[in-house]
C-alpha positions in Angstrom: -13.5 -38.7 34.1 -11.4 -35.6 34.8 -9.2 -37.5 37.4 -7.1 -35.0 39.0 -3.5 -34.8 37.6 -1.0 -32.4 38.6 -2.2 -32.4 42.2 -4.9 -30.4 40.9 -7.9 -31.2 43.1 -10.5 -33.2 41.2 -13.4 -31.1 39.7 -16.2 -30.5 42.2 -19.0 -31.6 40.0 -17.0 -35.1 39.8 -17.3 -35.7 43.2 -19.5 -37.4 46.0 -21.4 -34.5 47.9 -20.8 -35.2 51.3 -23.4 -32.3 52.6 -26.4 -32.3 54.7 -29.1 -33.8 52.1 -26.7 -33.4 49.4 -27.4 -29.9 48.7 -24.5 -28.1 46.7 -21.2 -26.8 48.6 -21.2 -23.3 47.4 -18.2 -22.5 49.0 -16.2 -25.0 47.2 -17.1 -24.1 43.6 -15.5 -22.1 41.5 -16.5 -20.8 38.1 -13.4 -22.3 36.5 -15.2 -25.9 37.8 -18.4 -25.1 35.1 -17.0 -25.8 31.7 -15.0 -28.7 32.8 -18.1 -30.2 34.1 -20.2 -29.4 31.6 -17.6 -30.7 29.2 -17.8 -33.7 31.5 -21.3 -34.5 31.8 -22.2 -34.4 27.7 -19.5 -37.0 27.4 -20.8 -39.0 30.0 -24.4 -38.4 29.0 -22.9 -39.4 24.9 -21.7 -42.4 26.1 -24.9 -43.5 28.3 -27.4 -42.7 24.9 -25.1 -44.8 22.5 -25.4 -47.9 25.3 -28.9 -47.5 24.9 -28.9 -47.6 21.3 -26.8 -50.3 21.4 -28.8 -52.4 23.8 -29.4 -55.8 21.9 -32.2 -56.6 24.1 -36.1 -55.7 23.1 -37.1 -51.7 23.9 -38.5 -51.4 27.2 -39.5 -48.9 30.0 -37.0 -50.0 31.8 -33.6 -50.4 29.0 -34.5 -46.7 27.1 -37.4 -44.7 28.8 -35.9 -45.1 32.2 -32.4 -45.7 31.1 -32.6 -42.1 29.5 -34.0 -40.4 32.1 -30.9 -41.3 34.3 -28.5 -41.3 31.3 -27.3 -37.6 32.6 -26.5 -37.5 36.1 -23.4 -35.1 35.9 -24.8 -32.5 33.5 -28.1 -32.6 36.0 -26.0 -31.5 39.2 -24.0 -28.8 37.2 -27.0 -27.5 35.3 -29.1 -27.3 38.5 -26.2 -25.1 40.5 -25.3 -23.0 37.4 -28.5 -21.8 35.7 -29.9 -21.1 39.3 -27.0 -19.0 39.9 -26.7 -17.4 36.4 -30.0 -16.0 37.0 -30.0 -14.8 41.0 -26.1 -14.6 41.9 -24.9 -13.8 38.1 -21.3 -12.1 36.9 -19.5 -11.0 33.8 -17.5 -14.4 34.2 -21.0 -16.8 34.6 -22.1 -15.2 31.8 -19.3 -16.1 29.8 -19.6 -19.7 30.8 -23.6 -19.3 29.8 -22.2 -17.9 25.9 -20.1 -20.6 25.6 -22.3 -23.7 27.3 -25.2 -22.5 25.7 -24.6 -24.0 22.0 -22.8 -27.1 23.1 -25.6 -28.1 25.6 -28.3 -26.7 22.3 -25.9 -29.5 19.8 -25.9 -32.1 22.5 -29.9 -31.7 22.5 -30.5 -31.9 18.6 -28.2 -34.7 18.8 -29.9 -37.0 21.0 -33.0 -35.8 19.6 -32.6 -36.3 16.3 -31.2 -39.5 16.3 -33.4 -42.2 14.9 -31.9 -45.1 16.1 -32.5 -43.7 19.5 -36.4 -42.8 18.6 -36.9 -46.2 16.9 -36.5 -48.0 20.7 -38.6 -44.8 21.8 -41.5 -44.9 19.5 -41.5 -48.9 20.0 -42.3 -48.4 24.1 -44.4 -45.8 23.0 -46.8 -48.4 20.8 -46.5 -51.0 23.1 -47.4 -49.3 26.0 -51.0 -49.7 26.9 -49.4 -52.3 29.9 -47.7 -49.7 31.5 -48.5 -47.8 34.7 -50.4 -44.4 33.6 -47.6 -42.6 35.3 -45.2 -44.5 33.0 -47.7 -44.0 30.3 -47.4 -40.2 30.1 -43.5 -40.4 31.0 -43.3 -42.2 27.2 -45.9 -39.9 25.5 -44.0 -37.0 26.5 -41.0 -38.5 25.2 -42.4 -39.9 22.6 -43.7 -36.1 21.4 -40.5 -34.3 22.6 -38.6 -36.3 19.6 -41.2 -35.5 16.8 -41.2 -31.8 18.2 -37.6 -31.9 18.3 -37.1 -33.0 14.2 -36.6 -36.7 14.5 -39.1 -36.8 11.1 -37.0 -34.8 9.1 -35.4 -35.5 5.9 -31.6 -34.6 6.8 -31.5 -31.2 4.9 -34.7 -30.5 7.3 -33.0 -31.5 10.0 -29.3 -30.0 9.6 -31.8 -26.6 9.2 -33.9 -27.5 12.6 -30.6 -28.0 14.6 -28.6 -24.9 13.2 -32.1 -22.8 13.7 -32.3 -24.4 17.3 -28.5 -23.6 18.4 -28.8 -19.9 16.8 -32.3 -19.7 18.9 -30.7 -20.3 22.5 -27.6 -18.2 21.6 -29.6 -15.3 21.1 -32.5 -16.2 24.3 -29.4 -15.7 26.7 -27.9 -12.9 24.8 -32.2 -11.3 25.3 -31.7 -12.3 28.8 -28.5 -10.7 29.5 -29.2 -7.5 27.6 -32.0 -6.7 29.6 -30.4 -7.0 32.9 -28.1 -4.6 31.8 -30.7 -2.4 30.6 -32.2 -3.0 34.2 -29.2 -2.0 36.0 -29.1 1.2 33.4 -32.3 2.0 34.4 -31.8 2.0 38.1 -28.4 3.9 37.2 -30.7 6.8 35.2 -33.6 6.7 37.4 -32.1 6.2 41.1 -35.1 3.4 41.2 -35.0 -0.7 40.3 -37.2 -2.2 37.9 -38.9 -4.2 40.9 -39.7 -0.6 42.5 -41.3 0.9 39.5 -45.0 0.2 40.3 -44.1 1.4 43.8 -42.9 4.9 42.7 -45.3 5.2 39.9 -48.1 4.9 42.7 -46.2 7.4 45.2 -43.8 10.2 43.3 -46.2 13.7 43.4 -44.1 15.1 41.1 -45.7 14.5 37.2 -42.6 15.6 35.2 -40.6 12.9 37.1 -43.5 9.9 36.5 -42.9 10.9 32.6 -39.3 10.9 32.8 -39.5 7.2 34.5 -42.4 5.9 33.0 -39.9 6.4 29.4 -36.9 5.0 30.5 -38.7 1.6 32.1 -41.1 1.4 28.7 -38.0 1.4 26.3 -36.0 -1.0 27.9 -34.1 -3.2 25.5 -35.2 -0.4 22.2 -32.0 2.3 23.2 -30.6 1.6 20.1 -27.3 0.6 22.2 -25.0 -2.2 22.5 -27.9 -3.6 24.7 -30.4 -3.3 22.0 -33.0 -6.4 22.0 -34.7 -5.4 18.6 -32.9 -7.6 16.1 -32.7 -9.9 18.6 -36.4 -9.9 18.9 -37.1 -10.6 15.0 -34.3 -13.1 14.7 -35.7 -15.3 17.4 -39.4 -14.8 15.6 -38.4 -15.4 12.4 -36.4 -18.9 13.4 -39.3 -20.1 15.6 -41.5 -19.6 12.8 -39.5 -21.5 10.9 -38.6 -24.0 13.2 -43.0 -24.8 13.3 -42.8 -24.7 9.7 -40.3 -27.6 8.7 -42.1 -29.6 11.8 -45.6 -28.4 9.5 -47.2 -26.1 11.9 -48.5 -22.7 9.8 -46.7 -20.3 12.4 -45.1 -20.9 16.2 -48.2 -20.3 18.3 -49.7 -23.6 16.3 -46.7 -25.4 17.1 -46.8 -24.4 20.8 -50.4 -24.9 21.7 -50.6 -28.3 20.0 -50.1 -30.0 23.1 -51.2 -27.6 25.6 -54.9 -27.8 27.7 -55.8 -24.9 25.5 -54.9 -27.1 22.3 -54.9 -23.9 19.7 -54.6 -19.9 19.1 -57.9 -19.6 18.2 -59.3 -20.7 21.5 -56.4 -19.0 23.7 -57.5 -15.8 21.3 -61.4 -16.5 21.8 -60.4 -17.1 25.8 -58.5 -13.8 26.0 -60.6 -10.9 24.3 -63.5 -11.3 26.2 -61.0 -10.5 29.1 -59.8 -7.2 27.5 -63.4 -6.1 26.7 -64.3 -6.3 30.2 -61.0 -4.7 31.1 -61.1 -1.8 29.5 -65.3 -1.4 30.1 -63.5 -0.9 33.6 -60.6 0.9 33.3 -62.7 3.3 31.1 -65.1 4.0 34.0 -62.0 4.3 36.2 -60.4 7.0 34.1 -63.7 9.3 34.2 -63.3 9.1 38.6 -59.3 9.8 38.5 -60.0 12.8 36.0 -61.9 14.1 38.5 -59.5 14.1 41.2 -56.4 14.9 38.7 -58.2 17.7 37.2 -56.9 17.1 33.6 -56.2 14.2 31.2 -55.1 11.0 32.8 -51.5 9.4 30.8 -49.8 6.1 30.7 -47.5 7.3 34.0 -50.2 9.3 35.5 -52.5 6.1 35.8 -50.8 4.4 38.9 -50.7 7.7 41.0 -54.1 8.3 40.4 -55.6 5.3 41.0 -53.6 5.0 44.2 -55.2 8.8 45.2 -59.0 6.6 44.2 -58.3 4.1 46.4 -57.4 5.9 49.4 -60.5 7.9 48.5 -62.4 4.7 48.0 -61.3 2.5 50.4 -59.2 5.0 53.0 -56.1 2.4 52.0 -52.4 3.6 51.9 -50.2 1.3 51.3 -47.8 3.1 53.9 -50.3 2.0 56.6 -50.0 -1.5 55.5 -46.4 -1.6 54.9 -45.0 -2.3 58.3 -47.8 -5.4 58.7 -45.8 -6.7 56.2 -42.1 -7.2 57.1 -40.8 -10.0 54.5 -39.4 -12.6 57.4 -43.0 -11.7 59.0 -44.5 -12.6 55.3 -42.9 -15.7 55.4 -43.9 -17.1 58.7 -47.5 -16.5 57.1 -46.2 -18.2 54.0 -45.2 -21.1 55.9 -47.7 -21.2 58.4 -50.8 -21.9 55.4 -48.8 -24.5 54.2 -48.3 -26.1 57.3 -52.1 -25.7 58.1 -53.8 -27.3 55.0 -50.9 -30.0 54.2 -50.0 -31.2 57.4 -46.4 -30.7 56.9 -43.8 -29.0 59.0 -41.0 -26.2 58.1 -37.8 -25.6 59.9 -34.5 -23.2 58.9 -31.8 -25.5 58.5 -28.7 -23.2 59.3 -26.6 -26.8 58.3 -27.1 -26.0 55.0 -24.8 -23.9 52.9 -26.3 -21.2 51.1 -24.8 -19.4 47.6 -25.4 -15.5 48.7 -25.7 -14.1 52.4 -29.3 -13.2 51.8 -30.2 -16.3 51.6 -32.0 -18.3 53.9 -32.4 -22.5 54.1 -34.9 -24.4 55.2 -36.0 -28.0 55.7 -39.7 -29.7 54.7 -41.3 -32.3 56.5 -44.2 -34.9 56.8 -46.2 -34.6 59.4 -43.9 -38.4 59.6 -40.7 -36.4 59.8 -39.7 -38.0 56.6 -37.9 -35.3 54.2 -40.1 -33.1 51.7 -37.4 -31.4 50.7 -34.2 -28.5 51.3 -35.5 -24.7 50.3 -33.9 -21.6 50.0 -35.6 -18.4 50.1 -33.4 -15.4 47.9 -35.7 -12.3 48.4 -33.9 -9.2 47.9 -33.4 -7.5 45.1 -29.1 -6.9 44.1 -27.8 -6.0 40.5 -26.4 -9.8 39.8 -30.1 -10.9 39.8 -32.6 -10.7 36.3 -35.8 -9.0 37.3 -38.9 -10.4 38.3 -39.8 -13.8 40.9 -39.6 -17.1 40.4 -39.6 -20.7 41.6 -36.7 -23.5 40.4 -35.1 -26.7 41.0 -31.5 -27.2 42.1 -32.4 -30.9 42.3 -35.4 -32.7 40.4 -37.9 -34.9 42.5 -38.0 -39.2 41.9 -38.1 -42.1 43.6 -35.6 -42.0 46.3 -34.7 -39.0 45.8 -36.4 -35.2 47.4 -36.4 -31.9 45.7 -34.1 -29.0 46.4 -36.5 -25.5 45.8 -35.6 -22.0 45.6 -37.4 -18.9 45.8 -36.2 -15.9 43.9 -37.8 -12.6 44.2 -36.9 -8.7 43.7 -38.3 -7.2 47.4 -37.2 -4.2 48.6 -33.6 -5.0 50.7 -33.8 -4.6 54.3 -31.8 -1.5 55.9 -29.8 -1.6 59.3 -32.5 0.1 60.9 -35.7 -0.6 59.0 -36.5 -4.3 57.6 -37.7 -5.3 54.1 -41.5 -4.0 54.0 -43.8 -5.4 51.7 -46.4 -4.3 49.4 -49.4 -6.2 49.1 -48.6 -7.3 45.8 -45.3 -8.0 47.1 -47.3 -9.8 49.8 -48.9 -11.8 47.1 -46.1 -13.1 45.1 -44.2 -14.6 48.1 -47.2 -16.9 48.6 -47.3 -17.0 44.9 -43.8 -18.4 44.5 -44.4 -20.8 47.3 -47.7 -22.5 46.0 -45.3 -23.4 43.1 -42.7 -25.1 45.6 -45.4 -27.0 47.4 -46.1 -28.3 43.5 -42.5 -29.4 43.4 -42.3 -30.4 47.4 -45.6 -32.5 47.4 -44.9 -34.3 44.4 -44.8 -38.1 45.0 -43.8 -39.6 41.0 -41.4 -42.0 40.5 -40.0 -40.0 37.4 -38.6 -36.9 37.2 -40.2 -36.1 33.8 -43.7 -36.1 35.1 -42.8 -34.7 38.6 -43.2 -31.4 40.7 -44.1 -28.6 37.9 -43.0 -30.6 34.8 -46.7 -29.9 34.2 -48.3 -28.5 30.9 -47.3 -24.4 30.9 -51.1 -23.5 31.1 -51.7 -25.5 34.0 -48.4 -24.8 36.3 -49.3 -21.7 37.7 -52.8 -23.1 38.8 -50.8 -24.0 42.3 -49.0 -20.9 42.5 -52.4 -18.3 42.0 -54.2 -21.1 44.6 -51.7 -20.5 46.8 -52.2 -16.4 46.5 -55.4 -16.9 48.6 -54.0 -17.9 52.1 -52.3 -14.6 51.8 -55.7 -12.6 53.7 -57.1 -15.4 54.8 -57.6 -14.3 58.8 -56.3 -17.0 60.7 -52.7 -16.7 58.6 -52.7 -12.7 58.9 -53.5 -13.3 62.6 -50.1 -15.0 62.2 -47.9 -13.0 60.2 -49.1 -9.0 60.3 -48.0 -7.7 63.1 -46.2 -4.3 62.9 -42.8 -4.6 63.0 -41.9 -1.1 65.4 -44.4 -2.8 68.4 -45.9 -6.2 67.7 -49.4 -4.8 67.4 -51.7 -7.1 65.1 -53.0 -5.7 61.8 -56.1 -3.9 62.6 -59.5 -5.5 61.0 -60.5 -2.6 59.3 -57.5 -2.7 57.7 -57.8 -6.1 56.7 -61.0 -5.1 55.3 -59.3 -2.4 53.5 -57.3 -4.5 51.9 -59.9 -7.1 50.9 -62.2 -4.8 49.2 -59.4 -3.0 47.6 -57.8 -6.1 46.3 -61.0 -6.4 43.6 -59.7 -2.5 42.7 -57.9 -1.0 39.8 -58.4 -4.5 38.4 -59.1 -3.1 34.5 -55.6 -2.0 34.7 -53.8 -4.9 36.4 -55.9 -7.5 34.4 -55.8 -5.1 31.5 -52.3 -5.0 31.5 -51.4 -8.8 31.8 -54.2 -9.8 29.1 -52.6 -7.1 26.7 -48.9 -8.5 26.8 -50.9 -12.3 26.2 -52.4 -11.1 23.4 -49.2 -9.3 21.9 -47.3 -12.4 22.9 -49.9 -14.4 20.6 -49.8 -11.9 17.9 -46.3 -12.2 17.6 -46.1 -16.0 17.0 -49.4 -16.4 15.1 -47.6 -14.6 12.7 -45.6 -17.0 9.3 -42.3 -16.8 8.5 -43.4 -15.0 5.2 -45.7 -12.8 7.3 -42.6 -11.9 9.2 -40.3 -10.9 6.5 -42.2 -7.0 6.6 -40.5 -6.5 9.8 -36.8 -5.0 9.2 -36.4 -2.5 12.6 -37.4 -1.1 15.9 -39.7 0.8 14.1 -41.7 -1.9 12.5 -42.0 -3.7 15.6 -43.3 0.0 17.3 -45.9 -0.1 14.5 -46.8 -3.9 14.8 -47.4 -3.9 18.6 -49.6 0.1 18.1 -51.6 -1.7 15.8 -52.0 -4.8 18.0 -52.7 -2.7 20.9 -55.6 -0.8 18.5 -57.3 -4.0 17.9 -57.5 -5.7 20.9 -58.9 -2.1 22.5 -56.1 -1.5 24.7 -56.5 2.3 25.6 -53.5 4.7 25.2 -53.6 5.2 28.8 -52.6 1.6 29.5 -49.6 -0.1 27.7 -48.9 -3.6 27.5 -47.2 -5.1 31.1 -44.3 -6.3 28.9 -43.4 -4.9 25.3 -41.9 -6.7 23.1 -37.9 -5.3 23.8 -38.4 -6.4 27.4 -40.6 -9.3 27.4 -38.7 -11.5 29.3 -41.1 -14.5 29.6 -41.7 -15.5 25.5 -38.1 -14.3 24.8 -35.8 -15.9 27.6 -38.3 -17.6 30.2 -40.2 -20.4 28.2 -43.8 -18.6 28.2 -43.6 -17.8 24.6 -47.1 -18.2 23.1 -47.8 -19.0 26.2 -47.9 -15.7 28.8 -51.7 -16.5 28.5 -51.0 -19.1 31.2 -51.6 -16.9 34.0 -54.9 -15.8 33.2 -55.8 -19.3 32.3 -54.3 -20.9 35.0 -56.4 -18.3 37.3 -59.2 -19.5 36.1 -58.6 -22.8 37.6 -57.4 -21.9 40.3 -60.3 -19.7 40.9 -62.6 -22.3 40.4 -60.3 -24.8 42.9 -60.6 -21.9 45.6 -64.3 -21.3 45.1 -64.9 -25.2 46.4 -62.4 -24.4 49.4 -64.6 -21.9 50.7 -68.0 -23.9 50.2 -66.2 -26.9 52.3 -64.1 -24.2 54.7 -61.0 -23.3 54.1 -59.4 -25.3 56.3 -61.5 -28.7 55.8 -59.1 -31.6 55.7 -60.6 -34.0 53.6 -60.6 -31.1 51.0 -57.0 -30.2 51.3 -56.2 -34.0 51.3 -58.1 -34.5 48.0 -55.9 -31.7 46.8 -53.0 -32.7 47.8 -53.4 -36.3 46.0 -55.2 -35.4 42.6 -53.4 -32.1 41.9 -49.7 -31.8 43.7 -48.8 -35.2 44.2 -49.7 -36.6 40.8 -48.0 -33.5 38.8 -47.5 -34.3 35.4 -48.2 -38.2 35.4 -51.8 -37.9 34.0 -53.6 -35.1 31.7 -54.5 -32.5 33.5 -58.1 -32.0 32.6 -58.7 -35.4 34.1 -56.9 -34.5 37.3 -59.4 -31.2 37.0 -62.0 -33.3 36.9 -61.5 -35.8 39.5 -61.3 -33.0 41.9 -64.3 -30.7 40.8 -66.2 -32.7 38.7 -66.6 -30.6 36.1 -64.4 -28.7 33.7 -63.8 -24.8 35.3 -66.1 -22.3 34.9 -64.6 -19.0 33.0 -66.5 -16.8 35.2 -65.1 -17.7 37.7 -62.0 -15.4 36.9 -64.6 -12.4 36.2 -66.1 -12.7 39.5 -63.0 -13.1 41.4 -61.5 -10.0 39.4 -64.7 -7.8 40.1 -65.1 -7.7 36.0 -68.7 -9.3 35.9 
């Protein structure tokens, strides 16, 4: 396909990667090489589907569950390169390519998914498959559900509406997505500060007109009323997704969503989450009447992180400046590396063979204890304009039998100077071994399928691994490793670690507050109909809808929601809608997971082992309250969270 003609050279994509572990060759693509090979890969993933329909042979696992898992292989590599790079190494041209991909890779989808002749082989695995493996099992139940969640049971008025709703709905996630780095990069422009700095400022600038002035321009991100406006944008993609639950016979989107989720419905994410708030704000309320004191008049929304910065120092005698040069981000990353090594056995290298996309970027290989291959990672750290807000884990290449993962890491740290390197905050601290515990999820894996593999886990259990993970970050024996200050080697101090331990249970009202709030909102929002939201026409009524959200859950006016609604990222472009209760789930888990760590020791092995096996091996290839189970035996214990968060 796409044989070179004209002594053109043939099209990247098209070609054999002859690279160290077949990792992408960065240098030699071009964004002219995208559309060709997207163009490329639906064709060759067309023709691959209509052989399996046309298979006169009996459905198996092997002819159509199997056979359409590998029925893609160009539009996998291209995908994994492009919409790792449109999100960390972006440009005016990849975004282009995204506005003009985006539909025909959204048609292709409804396609294949609403094809009945294609769900007929499907659903015939599916009943027959109580002699299949259990990792095979799940493989077919997910594909099995992914067709009657996709329209596949629709009359075909429903489904021409499903599919033109579902192609409308991407367009406008990436247009979201797109605005809002641009209203990131305006902010920066305005405030001389990036998005991934705010918290840092907030906490530091003495001067209150200045907190007002930043705290304004970060909250209205995406609701300027200009060209980069997310407010229609924001009821259009409600309204469809509402729809789209309705014609599939779900009463509003948050149904639809949590229908095959651990959590299983709104009303028990909803009964789950506002006990959290209550004990929130029981703390943050207790909180306000201590940084009143030292403020000496009413504490407001951007007064709230400078304050309770000055109560922690009083507190705990904790600056974050002291801790700062403990915390150098290569440093952070030998910890990172270091904890993983320690409780999995493996081993982690830089692997300079291996081309990387930006010059910021750093390779690495994983290994076995064996020597056999993990997997290829690259670590992208710094914050630059071309990259969306935020950190994240992703896949340039899926895990499967034969065949390892290629990771990334992307985060927003402060970039390193030529005379002073990238220092960390804690928090900052936290999210690299956050980000990590989600590639050992996709590095550990051992499936045989790349549906069930790595993360390809149920949304409210993915980020289990990843909050785990968050707890070698203090442990001693990995700070002994890591925090050492960057101007003369000297080890963190172990008062300071101290410090930072007791303070880490601080300010948590806020910081839990303020994550629980956006869940709820995020619920709100898609537990409302179609008819329900007909009442919203502007920016306006979506100010009033998330006040009076706000009012009834018992968020305070001192606190706003982590993420409103103009730049909430996660339920609008990211894949956590009705679902940003995840991470307070999840932590509950993981909590409970951590809580049997320390009973054994931290570093017991047959502990880690059993880990390793039940949870990050397995991934998605059985249900993950079983998997819970196996390793706990019982189901986790809510409290957990409370106790861990100081909210008991």
């Amino acid at each position: 396909m796409l044989a070179a003609c004209n002594n053109q050279p043939q099209n990247i994509f098209l070609q054999e990667w002859d690279t160290p572990y077949g990792t992408a060759p960065f240098s030699k693509i071009s964004v002219a090489d995208y559309l060709p090979a997207f163009k490329a890969g639906l064709e060759e993933q067309k023709a691959n589907i209509q052989k399996i329909i046309d298979n006169p042979d009996a459905p198996t696992f092997e002819n159509t569950i199997l056979a359409y898992e590998k029925a893609s292989p160009i539009l996998d590599k291209v995908e994994g390169v492009f919409f790792n790079l449109a999100e960390s190494d972006s440009t005016p041209e990849m975004q282009a390519v995204e506005e003009e991909v985006t539909p025909m890779l959204t048609d292709a989808s409804n396609e294949i998914m609403m094809n009945e002749a294609l769900f007929a082989r499907v659903k015939a695995v599916y009943e027959q498959s109580a002699s299949l493996t259990r990792e095979q099992q799940m493989v077919v139940k997910k594909l099995y559900e992914a067709f009657e969640r996709n329209g596949v049971g629709l009359d075909p008025d429903g489904k021409k509406q499903f599919a033109e709703n579902a192609t409308r709905l991407a367009t406008l996630s990436q247009k979201f997505g797109q605005n809002l780095l641009a209203e990131n990069n305006a902010f920066k422009e305005a405030t001389g500060i990036t998005v991934s700095e705010y918290y840092d400022f907030m906490s530091a600038c003495d001067d209150r007109s200045k907190r007002e002035q930043v705290f304004k321009a970060y909250s209205s991100r995406g609701n300027n009323g200009g060209e980069h406006d997310n407010n229609a944008i924001v009821l259009e993609i409600l309204k469809l997704r509402a729809k789209q639950s309705e014609l599939l016979g779900y009463p509003n989107f948050a149904a639809f969503q949590l229908s095959n989720k651990m959590a299983g419905t709104p009303e028990t994410v909803d009964n789950f989450l506002q006990p959290i708030m209550d004990a929130c704000m029981r703390s943050a309320k207790a909180q306000i009447k201590e940084m009143e004191q030292i403020a000496g008049h009413k504490i407001e929304a951007w007064d709230w992180m400078y304050y309770a910065e000055k109560l922690r120092a009083q507190k705990y005698a904790l600056d974050e400046s002291q801790t700062k040069p403990y915390f150098q981000a290569d440093s952070v990353l030998k910890g990172v590396f270091t904890a993983a090594e320690r409780i999995y056995g493996i081993k982690i290298e830089e692997a300079p063979e291996v081309e990387v996309y930006n010059p910021e970027v750093k390779a690495y290989k994983l290994s076995n204890a064996d020597g056999s291959l993990l997997g290829i990672f690259y670590r992208d750290y710094y914050v630059r304009p071309t990259k969306r807000g935020g950190a994240w884990m992703n896949n340039f290449r899926e895990q499967e039998t034969g065949v390892r993962p290629i990771i990334v890491n992307v985060c927003n740290f402060p970039a390193p100077s030529a005379e002073v390197p990238s220092q960390l905050t804690i928090d900052n601290v936290q999210t690299a071994f956050h980000e990590f515990g989600h590639a050992l999820h996709g590095f550990l894996t051992q499936c045989n399928y790349v549906s069930v593999s790595g993360t390809n886990v149920s949304r409210d259990f993915v980020e289990m691994f990843s909050q785990f993970n968050e707890n070698f970050a203090f442990v001693p024996e990995i700070l002994a490793v890591y925090a050492k200050d960057y101007r003369n080697g000297e080890p963190i101090p172990a008062e300071l670690v101290e410090k930072i331990r007791k303070a880490l249970q601080f300010n948590q009202g806020f910081a839990a507050g303020e994550t629980c709030a956006a869940s709820i909102l995020d619920m709100k929002w898609h537990e409302l109909s179609s008819a329900q939201l007909e009442q919203f026409t502007d920016a306006q009524s979506i100010r009033d809808f998330e006040t009076k959200v706000c009012a009834d859950m018992g968020l305070i006016d001192e606190i706003i929601p982590r993420y409103r609604t103009p730049y909430f990222n996660h339920i609008f472009n990211s894949g956590y809608s009705a679902g940003y209760y995840s991470y307070l789930w999840s932590e509950v888990l993981a909590v409970d997971a951590w809580e049997k760590f320390k009973e054994d020791g931290i570093f017991n092995k047959a502990t880690a082992d059993a880990f390793r096996r039940t949870f990050l091996e397995k991934g998605g290839s059985e249900e993950p309250m079983v998997l819970y189970k196996q390793f706990r035996g019982a189901e986790p214990n809510p409290s957990a969270l409370m106790r861990a968060r100081g909210l008991e």
